[in-house]
Legacy VTK file of the C-alpha trace (Angstrom):
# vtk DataFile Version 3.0
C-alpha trace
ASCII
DATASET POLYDATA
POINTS 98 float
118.215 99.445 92.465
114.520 100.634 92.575
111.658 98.005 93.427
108.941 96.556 90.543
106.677 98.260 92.809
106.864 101.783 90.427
107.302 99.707 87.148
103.856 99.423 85.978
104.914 97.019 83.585
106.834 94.394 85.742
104.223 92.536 87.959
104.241 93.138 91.481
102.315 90.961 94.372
103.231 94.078 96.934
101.632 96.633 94.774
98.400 94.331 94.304
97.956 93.894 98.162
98.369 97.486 98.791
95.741 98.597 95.589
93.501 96.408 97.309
94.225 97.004 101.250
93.635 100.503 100.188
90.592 100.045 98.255
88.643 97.936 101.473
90.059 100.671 103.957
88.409 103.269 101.470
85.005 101.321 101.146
84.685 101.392 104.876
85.422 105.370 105.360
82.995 105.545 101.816
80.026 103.211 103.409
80.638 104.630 107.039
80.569 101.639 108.475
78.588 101.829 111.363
75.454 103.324 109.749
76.145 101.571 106.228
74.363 104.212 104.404
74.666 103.107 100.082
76.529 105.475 97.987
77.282 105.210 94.409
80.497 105.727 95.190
81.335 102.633 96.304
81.796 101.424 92.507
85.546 102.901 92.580
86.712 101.019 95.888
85.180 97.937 93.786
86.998 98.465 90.482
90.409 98.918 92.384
90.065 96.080 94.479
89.151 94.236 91.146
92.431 95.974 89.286
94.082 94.724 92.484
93.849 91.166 91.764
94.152 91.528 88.139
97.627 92.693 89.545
97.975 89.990 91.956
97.275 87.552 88.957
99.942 88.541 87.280
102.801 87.374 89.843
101.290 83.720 89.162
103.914 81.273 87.852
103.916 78.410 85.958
105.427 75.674 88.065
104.444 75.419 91.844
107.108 76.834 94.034
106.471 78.840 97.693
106.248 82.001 95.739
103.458 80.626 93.876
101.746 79.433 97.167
102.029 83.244 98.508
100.481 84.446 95.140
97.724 81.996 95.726
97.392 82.798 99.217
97.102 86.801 98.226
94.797 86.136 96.152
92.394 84.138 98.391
92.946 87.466 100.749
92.087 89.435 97.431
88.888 87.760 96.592
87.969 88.231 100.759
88.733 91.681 101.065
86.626 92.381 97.424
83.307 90.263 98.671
83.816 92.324 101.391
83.405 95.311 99.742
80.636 94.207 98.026
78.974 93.199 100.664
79.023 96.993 102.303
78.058 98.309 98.512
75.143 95.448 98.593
74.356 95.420 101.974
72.415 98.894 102.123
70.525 98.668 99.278
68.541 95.566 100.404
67.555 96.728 103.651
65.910 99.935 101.713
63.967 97.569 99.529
62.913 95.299 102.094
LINES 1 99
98 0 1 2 3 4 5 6 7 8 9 10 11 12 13 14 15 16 17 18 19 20 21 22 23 24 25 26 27 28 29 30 31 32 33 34 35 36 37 38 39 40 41 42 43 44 45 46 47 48 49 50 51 52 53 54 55 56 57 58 59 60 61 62 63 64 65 66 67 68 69 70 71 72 73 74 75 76 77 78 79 80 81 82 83 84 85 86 87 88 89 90 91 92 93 94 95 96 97
């Protein structure tokens, strides 16, 4: 039996974490962290982190259970991980300005 993971169509809270894992581990090698240089690049590690909790979303069910309460929790770690991103898109740009 195969996993939902590959099932684009079946929601999957382990594909969601991993879309957006992957998307804040990219925005750090993208923004080179140390020197936090801006890059319009950054808007793809945005929009998957973003298509990442759309995904994450999706495993939400209607009646509170513990699987609901991990959904919620990976979605708090969603939201986290994409301000975070933001933050090293954002960051940059304002100390140029200022």
């Amino acid at each position: 039996m195969t996993s939902s993971f590959f099932h684009l169509r079946s929601p999957s809270l382990l594909r969601g974490n991993v879309i957006v894992l992957g998307s804040l581990a990219a925005s750090f090698m993208l923004a080179r962290f140390p020197l936090n240089q801006p890059s319009f690049a950054m808007i793809f590690p945005i929009l998957c982190a973003a298509a990442g909790t759309a995904e994450t979303f999706r495993c939400i069910q209607a009646r509170w259970s513990w699987y609901h309460g991990a959904v919620m929790f990976a979605l708090y770690m969603d939201l986290m991980a994409l301000i975070m991103i933001l933050f090293l898109a954002i960051y940059p740009l304002l100390m140029r300005i200022g």
